[in-house]
C-alpha positions as CSV (number, residue, x, y, z in Angstrom):
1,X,39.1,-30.0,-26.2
2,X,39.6,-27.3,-23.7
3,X,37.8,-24.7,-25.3
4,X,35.0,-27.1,-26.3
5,X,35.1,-27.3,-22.0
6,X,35.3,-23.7,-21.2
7,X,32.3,-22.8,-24.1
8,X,30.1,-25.6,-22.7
9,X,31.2,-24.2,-19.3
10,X,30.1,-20.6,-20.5
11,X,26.9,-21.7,-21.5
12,X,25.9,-23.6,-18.5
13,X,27.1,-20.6,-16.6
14,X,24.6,-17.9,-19.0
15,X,21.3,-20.3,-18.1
16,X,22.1,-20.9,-14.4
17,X,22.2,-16.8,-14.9
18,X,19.1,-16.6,-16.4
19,X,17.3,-19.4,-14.1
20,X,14.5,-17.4,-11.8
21,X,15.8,-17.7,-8.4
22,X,11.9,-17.4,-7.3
23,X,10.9,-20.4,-9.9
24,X,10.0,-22.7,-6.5
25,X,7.5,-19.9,-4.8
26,X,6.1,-19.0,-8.2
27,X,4.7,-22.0,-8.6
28,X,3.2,-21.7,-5.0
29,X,1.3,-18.3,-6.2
30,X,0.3,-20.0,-9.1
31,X,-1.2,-23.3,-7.0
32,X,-2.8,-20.6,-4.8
33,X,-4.2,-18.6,-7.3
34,X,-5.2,-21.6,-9.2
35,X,-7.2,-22.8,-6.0
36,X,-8.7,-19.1,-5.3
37,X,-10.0,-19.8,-8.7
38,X,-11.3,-22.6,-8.2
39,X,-13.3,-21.9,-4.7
40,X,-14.4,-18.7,-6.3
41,X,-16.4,-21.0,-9.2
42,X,-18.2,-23.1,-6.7
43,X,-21.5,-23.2,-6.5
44,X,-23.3,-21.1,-3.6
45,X,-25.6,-23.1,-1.3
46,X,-27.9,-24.9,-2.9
47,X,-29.1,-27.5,-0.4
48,X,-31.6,-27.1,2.5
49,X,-30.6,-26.0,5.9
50,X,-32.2,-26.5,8.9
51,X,-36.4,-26.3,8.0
52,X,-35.2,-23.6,4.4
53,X,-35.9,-26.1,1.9
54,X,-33.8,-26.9,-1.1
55,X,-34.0,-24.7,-4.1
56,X,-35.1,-26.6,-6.9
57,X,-32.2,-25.6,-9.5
58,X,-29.1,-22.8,-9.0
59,X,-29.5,-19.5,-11.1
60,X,-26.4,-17.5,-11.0
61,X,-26.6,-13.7,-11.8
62,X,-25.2,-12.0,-15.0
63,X,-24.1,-9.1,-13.1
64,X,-20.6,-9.2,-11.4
65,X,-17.4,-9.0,-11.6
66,X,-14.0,-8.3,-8.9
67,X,-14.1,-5.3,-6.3
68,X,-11.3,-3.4,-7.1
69,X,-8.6,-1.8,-4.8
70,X,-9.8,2.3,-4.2
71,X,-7.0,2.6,-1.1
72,X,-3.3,2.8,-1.9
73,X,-1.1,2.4,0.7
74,X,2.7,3.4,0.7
75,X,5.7,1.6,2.6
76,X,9.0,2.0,3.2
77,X,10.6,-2.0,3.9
78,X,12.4,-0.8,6.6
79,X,15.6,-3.2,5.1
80,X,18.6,-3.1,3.6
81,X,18.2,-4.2,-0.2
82,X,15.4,-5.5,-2.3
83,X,16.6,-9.4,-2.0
84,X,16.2,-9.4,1.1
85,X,12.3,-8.2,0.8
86,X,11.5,-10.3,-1.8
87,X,13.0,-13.1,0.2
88,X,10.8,-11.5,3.5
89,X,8.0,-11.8,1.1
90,X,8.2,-15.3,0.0
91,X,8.6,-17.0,3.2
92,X,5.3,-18.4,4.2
93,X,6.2,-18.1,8.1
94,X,6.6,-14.3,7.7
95,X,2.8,-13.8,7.2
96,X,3.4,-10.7,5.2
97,X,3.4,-9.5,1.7
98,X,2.9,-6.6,-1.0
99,X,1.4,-6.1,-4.5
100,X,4.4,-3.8,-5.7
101,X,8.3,-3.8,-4.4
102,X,10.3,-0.8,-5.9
103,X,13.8,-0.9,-5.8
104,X,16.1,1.8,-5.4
105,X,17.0,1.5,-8.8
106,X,13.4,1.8,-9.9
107,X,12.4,-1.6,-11.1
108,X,9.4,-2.5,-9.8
109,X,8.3,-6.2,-8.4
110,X,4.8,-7.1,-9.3
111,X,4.4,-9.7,-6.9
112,X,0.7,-10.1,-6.6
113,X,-2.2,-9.2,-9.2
114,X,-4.1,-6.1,-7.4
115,X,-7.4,-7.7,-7.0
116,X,-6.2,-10.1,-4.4
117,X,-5.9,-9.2,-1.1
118,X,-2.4,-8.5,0.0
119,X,-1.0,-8.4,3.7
120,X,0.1,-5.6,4.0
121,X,-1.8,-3.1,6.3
122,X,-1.9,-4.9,9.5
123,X,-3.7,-3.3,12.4
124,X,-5.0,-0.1,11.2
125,X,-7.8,2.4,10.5
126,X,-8.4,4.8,8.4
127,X,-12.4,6.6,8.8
128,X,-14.2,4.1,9.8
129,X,-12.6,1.7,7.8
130,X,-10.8,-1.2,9.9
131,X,-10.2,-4.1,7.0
132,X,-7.9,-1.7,4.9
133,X,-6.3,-5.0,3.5
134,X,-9.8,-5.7,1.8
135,X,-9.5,-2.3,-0.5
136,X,-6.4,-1.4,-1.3
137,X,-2.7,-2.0,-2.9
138,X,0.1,-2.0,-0.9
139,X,3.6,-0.7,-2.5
140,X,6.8,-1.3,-0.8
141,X,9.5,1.0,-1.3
142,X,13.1,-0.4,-1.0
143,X,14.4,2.2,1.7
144,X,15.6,1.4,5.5
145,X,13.6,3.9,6.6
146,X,16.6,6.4,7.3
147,X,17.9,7.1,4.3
148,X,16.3,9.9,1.4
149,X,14.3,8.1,-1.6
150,X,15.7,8.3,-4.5
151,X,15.0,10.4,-7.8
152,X,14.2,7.2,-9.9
153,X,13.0,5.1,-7.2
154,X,10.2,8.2,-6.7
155,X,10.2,8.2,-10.7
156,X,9.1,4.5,-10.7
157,X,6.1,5.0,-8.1
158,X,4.8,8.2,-9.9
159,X,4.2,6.1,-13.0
160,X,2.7,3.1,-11.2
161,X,0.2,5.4,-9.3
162,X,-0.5,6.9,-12.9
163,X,-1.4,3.7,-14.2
164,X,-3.6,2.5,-10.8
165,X,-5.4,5.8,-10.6
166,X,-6.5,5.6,-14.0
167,X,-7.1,1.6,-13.8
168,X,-9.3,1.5,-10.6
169,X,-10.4,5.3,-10.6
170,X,-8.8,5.9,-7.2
171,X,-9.6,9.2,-5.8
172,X,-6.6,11.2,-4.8
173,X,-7.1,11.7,-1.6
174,X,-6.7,7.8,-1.1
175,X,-3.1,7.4,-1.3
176,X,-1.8,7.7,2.2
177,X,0.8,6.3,4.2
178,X,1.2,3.2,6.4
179,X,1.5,5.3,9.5
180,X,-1.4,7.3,8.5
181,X,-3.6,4.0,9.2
182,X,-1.6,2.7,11.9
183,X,-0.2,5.7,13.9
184,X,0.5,3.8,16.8
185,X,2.8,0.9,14.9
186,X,4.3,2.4,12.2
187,X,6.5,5.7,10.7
188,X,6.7,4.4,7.3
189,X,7.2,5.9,4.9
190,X,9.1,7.8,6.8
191,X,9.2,11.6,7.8
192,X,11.8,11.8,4.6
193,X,8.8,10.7,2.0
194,X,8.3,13.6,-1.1
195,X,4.7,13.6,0.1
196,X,4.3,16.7,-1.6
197,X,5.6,16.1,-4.9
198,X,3.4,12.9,-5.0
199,X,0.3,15.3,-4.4
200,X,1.3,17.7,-6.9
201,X,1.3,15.2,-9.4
202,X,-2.7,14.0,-7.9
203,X,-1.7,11.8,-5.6
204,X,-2.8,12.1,-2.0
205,X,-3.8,15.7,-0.2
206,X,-1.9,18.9,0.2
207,X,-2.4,22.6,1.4
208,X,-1.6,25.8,0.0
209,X,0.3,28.7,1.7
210,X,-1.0,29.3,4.9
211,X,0.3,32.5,5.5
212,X,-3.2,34.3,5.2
213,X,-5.3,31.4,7.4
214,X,-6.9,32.3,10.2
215,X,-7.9,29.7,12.6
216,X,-11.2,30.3,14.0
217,X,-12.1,30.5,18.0
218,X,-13.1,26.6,18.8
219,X,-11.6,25.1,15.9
220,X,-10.8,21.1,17.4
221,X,-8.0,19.9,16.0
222,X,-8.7,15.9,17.4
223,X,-11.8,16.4,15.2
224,X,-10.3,17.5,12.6
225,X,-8.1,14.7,12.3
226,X,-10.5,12.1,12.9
227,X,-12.8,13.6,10.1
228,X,-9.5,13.4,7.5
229,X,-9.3,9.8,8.6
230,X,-6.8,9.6,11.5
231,X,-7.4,7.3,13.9
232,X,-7.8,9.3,17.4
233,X,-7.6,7.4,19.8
234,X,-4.0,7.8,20.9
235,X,-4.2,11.4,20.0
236,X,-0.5,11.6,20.5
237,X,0.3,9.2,18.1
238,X,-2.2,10.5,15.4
239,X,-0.8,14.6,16.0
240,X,2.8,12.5,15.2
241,X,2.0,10.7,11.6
242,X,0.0,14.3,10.6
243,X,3.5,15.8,11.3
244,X,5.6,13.2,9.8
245,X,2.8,13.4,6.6
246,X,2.6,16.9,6.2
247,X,5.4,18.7,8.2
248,X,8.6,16.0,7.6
249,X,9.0,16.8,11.3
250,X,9.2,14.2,13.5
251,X,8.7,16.4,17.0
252,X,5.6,16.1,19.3
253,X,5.2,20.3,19.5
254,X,1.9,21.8,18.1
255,X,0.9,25.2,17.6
256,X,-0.6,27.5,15.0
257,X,1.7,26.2,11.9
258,X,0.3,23.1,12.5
259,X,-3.2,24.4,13.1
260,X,-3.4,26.3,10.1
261,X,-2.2,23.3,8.0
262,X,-5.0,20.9,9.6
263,X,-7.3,23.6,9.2
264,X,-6.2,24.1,5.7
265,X,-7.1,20.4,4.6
266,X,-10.5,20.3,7.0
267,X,-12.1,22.8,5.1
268,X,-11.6,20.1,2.1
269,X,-13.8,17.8,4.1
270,X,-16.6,20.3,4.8
């Protein structure tokens, strides 16, 4: 009798294992999702307003479909595991979200499909963008924001930018930071970010050596970075996120090295 107990025990112990912990907000996305659906399918105006008269029937066009992300945007959670994001994340009274989560074991959360709009980018600019929400993906790394990312974490998010690039034809110079949009708020992904390695593998801009560069007579630097897409109006805090992007350097000192760079990537733009 007691090991007919202890197997019935072990069993009930195996499913409670296997039980989603998220099973209760899941079925929130899917009730949302299921009512986006539904508002998306309703008919446009078709009555009279005002002295427009009523159109006599609806005729819906052939020719759509979804606007697709062409911004990626890359975070650092700024806490201490990946539970307690996901948790962050599912908590209507946080008023934030994602589309990705990676871990720092490199498994990565898909938490909301990527033509939905995600809150993610806050306050921000990038160009003369100002809804960045709108167009792009946001992907959380798992990382408190002073620690190095790790080889398979970084692994993980090359092979997800793979697949997106390819999926919504993203061009490369699109995948940027979240301090790069919101100089003023943010740091992430932090100053310790492989931005490099991401652009050798086609994913956001980089320079060559700058040894050679010269830096012309009258050469602005505040226009420079406002034509990469920096927002410039606290010029201080755009110079700061170039560094942290470019440099890993966290310090407010500019000079030639720093010229040359900016310089370097301008003459992309031109």
């Amino acid at each position: 009798m007691n090991k007919c107990v202890y197997f019935l025990a072990t069993i009930v112990l195996l499913y409670a294992c296997k039980v989603n912990p998220y099973r209760q907000t899941n079925r929130i996305y899917k009730d949302s999702a299921r009512a986006l659906a539904r508002r998306i399918s309703n008919y446009p105006l078709t009555s009279g307003v005002d002295s427009v008269p009523a159109t006599p029937y609806w005729v819906g066009t052939t020719n759509f479909n979804l606007r697709k992300p062409n911004f990626v945007i890359i975070h650092h959670t700024a806490q201490n595991s990946c539970p307690e994001t996901l948790k962050t994340f599912t908590l209507a009274r946080t008023q934030v979200s994602a589309h990705y989560v990676i871990c720092r074991d490199g498994v990565i959360h898909h938490m909301l499909n990527d033509y939905l709009r995600a809150w993610q980018a806050g306050t921000s600019k990038w160009g003369s963008i100002t809804d960045v929400n709108s167009i792009s993906i946001g992907i959380e790394l798992d990382n408190n924001g002073s620690e190095p990312f790790s080889a398979v974490q970084i692994n993980s998010l090359l092979r997800l930018l793979t697949r997106l690039k390819t999926l919504y034809n993203i061009p490369s110079a699109n995948f940027i930071g979240h301090s790069d949009i919101a100089p003023t708020r943010k740091v992430d992904p932090s100053y310790l970010f492989p931005w490099k390695q991401l652009a050798d593998s086609g994913f956001g801009l980089w320079y060559a050596d700058t040894t050679g560069i010269g830096v012309p007579n009258g050469f602005s630097s505040l226009t420079a970075l406002r034509l990469i897409g920096y927002d410039i109006k606290d010029s201080s805090a755009a110079v700061l996120a170039f560094k942290r992007h470019f440099e890993q350097d966290t310090t407010r000192s500019w000079g030639l090295p720093e010229q040359k760079i900016l310089f370097s990537l301008y003459q992309g733009y031109q």
